[in-house]
C-alpha positions as CSV (number, residue, x, y, z in Angstrom):
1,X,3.7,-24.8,-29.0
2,X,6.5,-22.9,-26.8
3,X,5.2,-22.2,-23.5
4,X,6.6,-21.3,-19.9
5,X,4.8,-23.9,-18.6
6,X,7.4,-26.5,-18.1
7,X,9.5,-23.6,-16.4
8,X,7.4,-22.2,-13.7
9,X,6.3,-26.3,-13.0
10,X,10.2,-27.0,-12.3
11,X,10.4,-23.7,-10.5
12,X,6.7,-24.9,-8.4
13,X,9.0,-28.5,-8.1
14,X,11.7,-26.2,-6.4
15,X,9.2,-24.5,-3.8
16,X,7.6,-28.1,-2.6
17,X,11.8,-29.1,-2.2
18,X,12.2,-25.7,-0.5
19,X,8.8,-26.3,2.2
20,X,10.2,-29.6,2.7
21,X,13.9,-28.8,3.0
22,X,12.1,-25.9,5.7
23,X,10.7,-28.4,7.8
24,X,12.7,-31.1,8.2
25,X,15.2,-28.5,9.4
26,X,12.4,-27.7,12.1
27,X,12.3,-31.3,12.8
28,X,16.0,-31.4,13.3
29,X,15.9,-28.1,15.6
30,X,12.4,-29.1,17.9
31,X,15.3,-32.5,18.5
32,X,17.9,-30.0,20.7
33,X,20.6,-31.0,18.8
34,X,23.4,-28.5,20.1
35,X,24.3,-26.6,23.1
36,X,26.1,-23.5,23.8
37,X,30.0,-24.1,24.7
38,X,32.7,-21.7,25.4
39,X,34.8,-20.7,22.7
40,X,38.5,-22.1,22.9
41,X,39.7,-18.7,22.6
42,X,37.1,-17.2,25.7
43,X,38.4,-15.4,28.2
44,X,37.6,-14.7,31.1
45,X,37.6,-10.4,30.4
46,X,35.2,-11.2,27.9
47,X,34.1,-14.7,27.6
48,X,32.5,-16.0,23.8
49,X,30.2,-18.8,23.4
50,X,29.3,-20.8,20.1
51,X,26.8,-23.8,19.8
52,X,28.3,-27.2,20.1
53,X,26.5,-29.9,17.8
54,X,25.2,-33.2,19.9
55,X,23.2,-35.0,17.3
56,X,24.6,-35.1,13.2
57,X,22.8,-33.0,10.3
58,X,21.2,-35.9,8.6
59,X,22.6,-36.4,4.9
60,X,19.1,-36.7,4.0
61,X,19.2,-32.3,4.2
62,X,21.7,-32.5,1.1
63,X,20.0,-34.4,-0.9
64,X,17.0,-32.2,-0.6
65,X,19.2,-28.8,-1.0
66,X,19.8,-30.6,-4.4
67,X,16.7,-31.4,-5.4
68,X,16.5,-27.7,-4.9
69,X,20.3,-26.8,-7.0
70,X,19.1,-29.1,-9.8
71,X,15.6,-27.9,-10.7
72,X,16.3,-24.2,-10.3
73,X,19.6,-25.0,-12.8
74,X,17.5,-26.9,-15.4
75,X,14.9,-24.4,-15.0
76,X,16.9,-22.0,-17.0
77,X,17.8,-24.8,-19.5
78,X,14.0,-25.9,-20.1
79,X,13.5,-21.7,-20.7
80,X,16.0,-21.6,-23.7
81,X,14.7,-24.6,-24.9
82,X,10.8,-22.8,-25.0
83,X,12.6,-19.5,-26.5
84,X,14.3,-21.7,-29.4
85,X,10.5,-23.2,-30.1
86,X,8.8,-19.8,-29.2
87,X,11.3,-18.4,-32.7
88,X,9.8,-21.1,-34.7
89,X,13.1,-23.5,-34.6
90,X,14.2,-26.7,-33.7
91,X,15.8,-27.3,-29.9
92,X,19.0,-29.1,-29.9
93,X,20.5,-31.1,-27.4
94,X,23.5,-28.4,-27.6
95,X,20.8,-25.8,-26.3
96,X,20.8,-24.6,-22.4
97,X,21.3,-21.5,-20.7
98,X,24.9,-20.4,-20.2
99,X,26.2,-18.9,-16.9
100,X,29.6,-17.3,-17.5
101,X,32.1,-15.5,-15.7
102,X,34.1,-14.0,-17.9
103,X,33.2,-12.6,-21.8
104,X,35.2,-15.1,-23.6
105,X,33.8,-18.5,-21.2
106,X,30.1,-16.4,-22.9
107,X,31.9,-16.0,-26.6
108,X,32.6,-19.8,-26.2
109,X,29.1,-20.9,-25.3
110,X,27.4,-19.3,-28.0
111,X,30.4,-20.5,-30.3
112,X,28.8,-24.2,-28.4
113,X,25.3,-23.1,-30.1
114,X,24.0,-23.0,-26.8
115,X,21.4,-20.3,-27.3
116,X,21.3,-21.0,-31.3
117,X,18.1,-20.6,-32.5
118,X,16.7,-17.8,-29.8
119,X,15.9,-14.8,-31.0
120,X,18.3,-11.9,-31.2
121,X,16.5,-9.5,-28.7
122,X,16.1,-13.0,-26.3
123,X,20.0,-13.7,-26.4
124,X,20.8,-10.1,-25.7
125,X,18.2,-10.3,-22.9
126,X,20.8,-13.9,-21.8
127,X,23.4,-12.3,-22.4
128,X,22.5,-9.1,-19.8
129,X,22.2,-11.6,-17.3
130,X,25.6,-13.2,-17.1
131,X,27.5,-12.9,-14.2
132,X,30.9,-11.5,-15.9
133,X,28.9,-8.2,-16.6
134,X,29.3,-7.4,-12.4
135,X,32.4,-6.3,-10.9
136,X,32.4,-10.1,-8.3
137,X,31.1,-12.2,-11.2
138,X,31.8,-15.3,-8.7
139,X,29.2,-13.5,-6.2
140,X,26.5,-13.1,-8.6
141,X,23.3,-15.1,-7.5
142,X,23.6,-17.3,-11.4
143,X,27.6,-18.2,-10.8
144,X,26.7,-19.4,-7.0
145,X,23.8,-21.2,-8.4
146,X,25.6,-22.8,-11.3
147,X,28.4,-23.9,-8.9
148,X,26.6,-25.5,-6.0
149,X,24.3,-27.4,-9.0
150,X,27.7,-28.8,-10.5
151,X,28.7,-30.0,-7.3
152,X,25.7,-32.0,-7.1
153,X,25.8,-34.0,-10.6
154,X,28.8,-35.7,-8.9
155,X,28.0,-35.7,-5.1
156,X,26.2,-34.1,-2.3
157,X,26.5,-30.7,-1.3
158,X,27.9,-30.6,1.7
159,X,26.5,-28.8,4.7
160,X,28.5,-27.4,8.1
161,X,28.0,-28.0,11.8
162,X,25.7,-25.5,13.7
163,X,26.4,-22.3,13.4
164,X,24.9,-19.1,15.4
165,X,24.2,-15.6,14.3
166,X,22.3,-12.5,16.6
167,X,18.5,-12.3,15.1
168,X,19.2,-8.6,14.5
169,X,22.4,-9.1,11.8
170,X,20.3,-11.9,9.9
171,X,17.6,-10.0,9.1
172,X,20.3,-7.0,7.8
173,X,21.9,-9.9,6.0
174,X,18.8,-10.8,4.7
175,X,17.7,-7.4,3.4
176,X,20.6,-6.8,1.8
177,X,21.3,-9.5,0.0
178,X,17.1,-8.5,-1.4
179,X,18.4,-5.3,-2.3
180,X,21.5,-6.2,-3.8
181,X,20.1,-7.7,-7.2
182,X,21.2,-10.9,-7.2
183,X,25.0,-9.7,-5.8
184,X,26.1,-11.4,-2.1
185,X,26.8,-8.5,-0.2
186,X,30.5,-8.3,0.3
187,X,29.9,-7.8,4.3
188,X,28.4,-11.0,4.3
189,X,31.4,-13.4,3.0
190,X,33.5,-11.3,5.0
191,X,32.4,-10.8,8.2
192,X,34.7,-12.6,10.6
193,X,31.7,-13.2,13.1
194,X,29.2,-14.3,10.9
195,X,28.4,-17.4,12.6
196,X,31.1,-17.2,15.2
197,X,31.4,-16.6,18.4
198,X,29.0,-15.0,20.3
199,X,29.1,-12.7,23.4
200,X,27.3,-13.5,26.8
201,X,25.0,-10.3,26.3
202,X,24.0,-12.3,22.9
203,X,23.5,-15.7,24.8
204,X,21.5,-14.3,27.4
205,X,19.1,-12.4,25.6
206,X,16.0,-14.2,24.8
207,X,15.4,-14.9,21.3
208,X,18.4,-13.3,20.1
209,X,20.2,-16.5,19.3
210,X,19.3,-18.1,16.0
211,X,21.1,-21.5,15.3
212,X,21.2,-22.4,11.7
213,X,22.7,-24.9,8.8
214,X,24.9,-23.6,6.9
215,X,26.7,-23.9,3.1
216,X,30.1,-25.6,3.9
217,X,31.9,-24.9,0.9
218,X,31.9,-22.4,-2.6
219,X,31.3,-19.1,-2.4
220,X,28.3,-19.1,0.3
221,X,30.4,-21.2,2.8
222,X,29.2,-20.9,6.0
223,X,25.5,-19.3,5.2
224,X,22.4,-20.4,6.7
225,X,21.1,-23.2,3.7
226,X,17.7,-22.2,3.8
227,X,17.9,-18.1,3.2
228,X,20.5,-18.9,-0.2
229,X,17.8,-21.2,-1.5
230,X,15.0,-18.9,-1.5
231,X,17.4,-16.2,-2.7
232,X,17.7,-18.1,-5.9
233,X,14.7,-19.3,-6.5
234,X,13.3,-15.6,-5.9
235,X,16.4,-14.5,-8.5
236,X,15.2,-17.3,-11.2
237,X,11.8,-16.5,-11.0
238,X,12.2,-12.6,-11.5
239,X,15.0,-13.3,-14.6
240,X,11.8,-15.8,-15.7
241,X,9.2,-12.8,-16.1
242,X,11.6,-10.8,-18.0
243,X,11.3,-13.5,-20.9
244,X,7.4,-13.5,-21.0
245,X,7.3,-11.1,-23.4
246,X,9.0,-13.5,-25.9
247,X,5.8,-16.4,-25.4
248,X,2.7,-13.7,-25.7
249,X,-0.1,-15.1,-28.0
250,X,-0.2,-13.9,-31.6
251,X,-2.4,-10.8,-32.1
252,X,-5.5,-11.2,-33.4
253,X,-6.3,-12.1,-37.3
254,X,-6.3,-8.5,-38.7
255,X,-9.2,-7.3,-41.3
256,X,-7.4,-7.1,-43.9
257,X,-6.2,-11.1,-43.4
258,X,-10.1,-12.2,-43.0
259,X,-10.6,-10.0,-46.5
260,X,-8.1,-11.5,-48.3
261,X,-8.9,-15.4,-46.9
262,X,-12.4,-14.6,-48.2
263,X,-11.3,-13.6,-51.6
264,X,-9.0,-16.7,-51.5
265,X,-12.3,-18.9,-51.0
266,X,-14.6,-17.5,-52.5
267,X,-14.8,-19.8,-55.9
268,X,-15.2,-22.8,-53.5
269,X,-17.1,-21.3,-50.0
270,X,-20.8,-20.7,-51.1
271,X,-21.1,-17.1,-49.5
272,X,-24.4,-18.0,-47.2
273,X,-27.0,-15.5,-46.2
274,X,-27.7,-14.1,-43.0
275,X,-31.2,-15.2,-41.4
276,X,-33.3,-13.4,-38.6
277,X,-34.3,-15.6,-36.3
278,X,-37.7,-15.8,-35.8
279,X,-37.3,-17.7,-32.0
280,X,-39.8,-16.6,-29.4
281,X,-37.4,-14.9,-27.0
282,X,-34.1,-14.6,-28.7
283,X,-34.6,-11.6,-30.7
284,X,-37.7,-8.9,-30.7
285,X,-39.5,-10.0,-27.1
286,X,-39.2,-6.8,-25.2
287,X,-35.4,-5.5,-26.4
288,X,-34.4,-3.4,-29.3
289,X,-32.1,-6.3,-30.5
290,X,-31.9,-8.5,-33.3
291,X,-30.1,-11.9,-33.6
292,X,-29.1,-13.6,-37.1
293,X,-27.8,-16.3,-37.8
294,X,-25.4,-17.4,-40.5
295,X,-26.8,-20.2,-42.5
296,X,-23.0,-22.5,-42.9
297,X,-25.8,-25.6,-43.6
298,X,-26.1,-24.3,-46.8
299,X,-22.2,-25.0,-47.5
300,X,-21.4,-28.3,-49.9
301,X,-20.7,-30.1,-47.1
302,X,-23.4,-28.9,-44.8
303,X,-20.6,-27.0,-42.3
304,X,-18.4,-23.9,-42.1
305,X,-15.4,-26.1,-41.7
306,X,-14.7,-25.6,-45.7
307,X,-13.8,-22.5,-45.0
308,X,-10.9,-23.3,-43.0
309,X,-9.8,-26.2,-44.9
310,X,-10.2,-24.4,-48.1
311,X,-8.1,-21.0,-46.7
312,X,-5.1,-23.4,-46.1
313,X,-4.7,-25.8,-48.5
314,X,-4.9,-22.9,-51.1
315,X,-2.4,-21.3,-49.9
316,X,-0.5,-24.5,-50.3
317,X,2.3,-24.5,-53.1
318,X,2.2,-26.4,-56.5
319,X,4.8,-28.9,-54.9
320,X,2.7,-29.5,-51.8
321,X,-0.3,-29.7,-53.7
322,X,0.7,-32.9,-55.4
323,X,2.0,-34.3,-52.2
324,X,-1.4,-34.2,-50.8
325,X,-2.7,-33.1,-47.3
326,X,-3.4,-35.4,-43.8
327,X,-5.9,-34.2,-40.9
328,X,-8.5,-35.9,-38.5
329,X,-11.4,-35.3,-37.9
330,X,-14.8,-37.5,-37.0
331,X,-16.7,-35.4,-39.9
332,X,-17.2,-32.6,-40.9
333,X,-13.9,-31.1,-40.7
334,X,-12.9,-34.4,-43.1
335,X,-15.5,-33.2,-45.2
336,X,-14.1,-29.9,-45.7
337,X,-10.3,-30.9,-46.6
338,X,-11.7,-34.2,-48.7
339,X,-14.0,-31.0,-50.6
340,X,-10.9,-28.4,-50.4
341,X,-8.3,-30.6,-51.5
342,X,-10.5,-32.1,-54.7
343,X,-11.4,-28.4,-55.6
344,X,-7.9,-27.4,-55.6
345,X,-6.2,-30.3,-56.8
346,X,-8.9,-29.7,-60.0
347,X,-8.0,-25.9,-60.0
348,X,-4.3,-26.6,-59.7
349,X,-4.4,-29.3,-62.8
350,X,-3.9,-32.5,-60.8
351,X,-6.3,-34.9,-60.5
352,X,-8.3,-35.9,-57.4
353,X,-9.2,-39.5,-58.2
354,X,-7.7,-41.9,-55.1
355,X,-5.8,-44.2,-57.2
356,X,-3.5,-41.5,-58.8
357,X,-0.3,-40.5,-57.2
358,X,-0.3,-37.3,-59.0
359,X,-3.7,-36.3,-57.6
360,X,-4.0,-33.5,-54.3
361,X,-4.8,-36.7,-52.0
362,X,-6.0,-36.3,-48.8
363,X,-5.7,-38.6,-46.0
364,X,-8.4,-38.4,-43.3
365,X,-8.0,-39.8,-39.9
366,X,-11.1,-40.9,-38.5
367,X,-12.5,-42.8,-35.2
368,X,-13.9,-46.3,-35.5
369,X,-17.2,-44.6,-33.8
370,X,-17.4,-41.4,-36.8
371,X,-21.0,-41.5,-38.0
372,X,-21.5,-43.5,-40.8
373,X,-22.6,-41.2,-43.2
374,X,-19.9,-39.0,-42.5
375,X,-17.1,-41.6,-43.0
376,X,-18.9,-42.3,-46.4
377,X,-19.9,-38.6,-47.3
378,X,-15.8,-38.2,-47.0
379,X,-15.2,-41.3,-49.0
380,X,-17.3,-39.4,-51.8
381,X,-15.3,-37.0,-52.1
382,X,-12.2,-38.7,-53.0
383,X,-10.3,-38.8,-49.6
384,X,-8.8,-41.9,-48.1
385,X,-9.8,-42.8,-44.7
386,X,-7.4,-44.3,-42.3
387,X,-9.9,-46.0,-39.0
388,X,-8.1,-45.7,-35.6
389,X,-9.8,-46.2,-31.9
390,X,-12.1,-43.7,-30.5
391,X,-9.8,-42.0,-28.0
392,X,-9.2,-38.6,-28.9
393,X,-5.3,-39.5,-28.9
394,X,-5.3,-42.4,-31.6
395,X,-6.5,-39.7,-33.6
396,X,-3.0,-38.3,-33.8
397,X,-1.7,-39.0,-37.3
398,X,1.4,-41.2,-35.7
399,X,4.7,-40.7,-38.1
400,X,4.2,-44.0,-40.0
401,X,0.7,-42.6,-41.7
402,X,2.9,-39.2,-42.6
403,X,4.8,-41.6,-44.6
404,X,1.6,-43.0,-46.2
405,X,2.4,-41.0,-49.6
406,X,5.9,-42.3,-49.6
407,X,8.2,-40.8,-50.3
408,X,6.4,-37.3,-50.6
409,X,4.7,-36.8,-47.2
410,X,1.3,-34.7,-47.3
411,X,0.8,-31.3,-45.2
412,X,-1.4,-31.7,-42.1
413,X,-4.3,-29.4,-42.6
414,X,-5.0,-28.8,-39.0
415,X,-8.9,-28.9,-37.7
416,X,-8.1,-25.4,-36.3
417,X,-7.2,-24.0,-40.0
């Protein structure tokens, strides 16, 4: 079933990188590793200062940024995969999410069949995301991303020497790179002084120098490590939401579909009364209301699992008729496909008996620990029951029992029919 789940985990993965990446640079910092120098170029009219570094960055701080690159960049992969399943298809290995600069590098990945099987509206929605739609396609937030995650698959990313910047210009830097949709704000690639030299009114205010780690190569070269991480995780996470739409749960069964599944099975569902109950305290003691109850226990097979059963495997086609159906069940569900699929098969002019290989066969799936007269009520009716362990998960019909009617395999009649 396609879900988001896998997505927003690898995105979760990226924050616990991201907290950790976040304090081992604290670590690093709370160590003194640099001091402030004089700039080669200082003068003495107006002397500038930068921050010298005395202890190395630690490769370990690539590695994590990374861990970071890589999930956020398969992230978008794992969510074309879910839209290919959430359109009913079949994921290929050719499927991921493109990230393109130009129209014809995006005309080339969906001639690569790398968002076949999405819906239409879901492709146009990838498609409004690329990077060659802005006027710096190589400064989009998706390019960067895609970039710095390439770099990775064959080596570390690589990281500067200390850098400085004023508290007052990173937090503008900051906010606009917020407010710039995904879009590094030209005035931060090129401002000359972005982690540059500093003046002595800078140094000598308290608080005002921030030392950082910085990108030392692509298009964020020489930005603090931690602030372009969060930027595209926050970018991924708000292009996730805008797919959400594409994995909401089917509306509910309509009237008219409960109307016509009870015309479907109505020649083998006994239609079964409704009773008052008569209960001291659930209906009539001291309210107005009235509770019935719906006798199913008056069905063949003692349940309102027929229904179900019945609904689906007559809605079945001639040619999967003869092929038969599978399910598991520990009773009464087994019960209500063996029933189903001996009334149909008889309806449909194929016979039901175990031993022919024309008949509407159905293969149940049961746990060694099934009550006994349930195994054997199913037996009765004409199904063939395949004993597994008791764990819920043995009760999985594995591939090889699919094959069981070889070489026509039967249609799992699921318990939730």
């Amino acid at each position: 079933m396609a879900s988001l789940d896998s997505v927003r985990l690898k995105i979760r993965h990226t924050e616990s990188h991201l907290e950790i990446l976040k304090s081992e640079i604290k670590r690093y910092f709370d160590t003194g590793p640099c001091e402030v120098v004089p700039d080669a170029n200082s003068s003495k009219d107006r002397p500038t200062f930068s921050l010298q570094l005395k202890t190395p960055i630690s490769a370990k701080l690539g590695l994590i940024v990374g861990d970071c690159l890589q999930n956020l960049r398969s992230s978008l992969d794992y969510l074309v995969w879910e839209l290919v399943l959430a359109s009913k298809n079949e994921p290929t290995k050719q499927n991921m999410f493109p990230i393109c600069v130009t129209s014809d590098s995006f005309q080339a990945a969906l001639r690569g069949h790398r968002i076949e099987g999405v819906s239409s509206e879901a492709a146009a929605l990838i498609d409004a995301f690329q990077p060659y739609h802005e006027g710096e396609p190589n400064a989009h937030s998706l390019a960067i991303l895609d970039e710095l995650a390439n770099i990775n698959k064959h080596r570390r990313v690589l990281l500067t020497e200390i850098s400085s910047i004023s508290t007052g210009e990173m937090i503008s830097l900051w906010k606009d790179w917020v407010s710039s949709g995904g879009m590094i704000p030209s005035k931060l690639v090129h401002n000359v002084n972005f982690g540059k030299a500093l003046t002595a009114e800078q140094v000598d205010m308290p608080g005002n120098l921030i030392p950082f780690i910085a990108f030392n190569e692509g298009a964020v070269k020489g930005m603090e490590v931690g602030m372009c991480m969060e930027a595209f995780m926050n970018y991924v996470s708000e292009a996730l939401a805008c797919f959400e739409r594409f994995f909401m749960p089917d509306p509910l069964v309509t009237l008219a579909e409960i109307r016509a599944a009870a015309a479907r099975i109505a020649n083998i569902a006994v239609r079964t009364p409704l009773v008052r109950a008569q209960f001291p305290g659930l209906s009539g003691h001291g309210t107005n209301k009235e509770i019935y109850l719906k006798a199913e226990s008056l069905q063949p097979i003692g349940a309102f699992k027929i229904r179900g059963a019945a609904n689906k495997i007559l809605q079945l086609t001639p040619e999967e008729i003869a092929r038969g159906v599978i399910t598991y069940s520990s009773g009464n569900h087994a019960q209500g496909v063996a029933y189903a699929a001996r009334a149909v098969g008889a309806k449909a002019g194929v016979s039901s008996d175990r031993s022919s290989s024309m008949g509407c066969k159905a293969v149940i799936v049961m746990p060694s620990n099934a009550p006994a007269i349930k195994r054997a009520a199913t037996l009765a009716l004409g199904a063939e029951v395949v004993d597994v362990g008791p764990a819920s998960s043995e009760r999985l019909v594995p591939t090889t029992l699919l094959n069981r009617i070889a070489p026509r395999k039967p249609t799992p009649v699921s318990p939730l029919a």
